[in-house]
Phi, psi and omega in degrees: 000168203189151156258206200196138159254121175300160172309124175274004170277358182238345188334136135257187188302152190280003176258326186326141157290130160251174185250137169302159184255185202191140145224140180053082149331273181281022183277169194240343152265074238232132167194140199239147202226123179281161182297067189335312194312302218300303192291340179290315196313300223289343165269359191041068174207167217248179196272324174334292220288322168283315175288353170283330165320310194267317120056260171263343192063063148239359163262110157240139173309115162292311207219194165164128204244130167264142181285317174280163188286317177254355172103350144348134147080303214297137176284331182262144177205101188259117192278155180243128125295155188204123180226106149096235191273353206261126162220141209214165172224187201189114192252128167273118171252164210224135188261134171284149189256126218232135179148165167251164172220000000 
């Protein structure tokens, strides 16, 4: 996991849905990123103060809640974060692949 400062040519408005960013998707080194801006809101903290957090290890991960019973699979995943007193969560969907053959 990773944090991210978004493009400001693509920013939208802060209630808007954003997307997690991802690199190398179909890879066995894979990896996905939360919004700095979208998690500094959601913690009511400044974008500064979350990368001195993380840092410092003082922004952590608490939790992750799977849509599935083992986490397996699951399309939904919600992280909960935490720096000092401030706790917030944040859910990712994973779009699923769906067809007959």
């Amino acid at each position: 996991m990773f944090l991210y400062v978004p493009d400001r040519a693509q920013t939208t408005a802060s209630n808007a849905p954003r997307f997690t960013a991802s690199l190398n998707d179909n890879s066995d080194d894979w990896c996905f990123g939360f919004d700095s801006e979208q998690l500094a809101a959601a913690l009511n903290i400044t974008t500064d103060s979350l990368f001195q957090a993380n840092r410092h290890r003082e922004l952590t991960l608490e939790n992750v809640e799977a849509s599935t019973p083992d986490g397996e699979m699951a399309l939904i995943k919600r992280y909960t974060f935490r720096v000092g007193g401030s706790e917030t969560s944040l859910s990712v969907q994973t779009l699923g692949q769906a067809g007959s053959a």
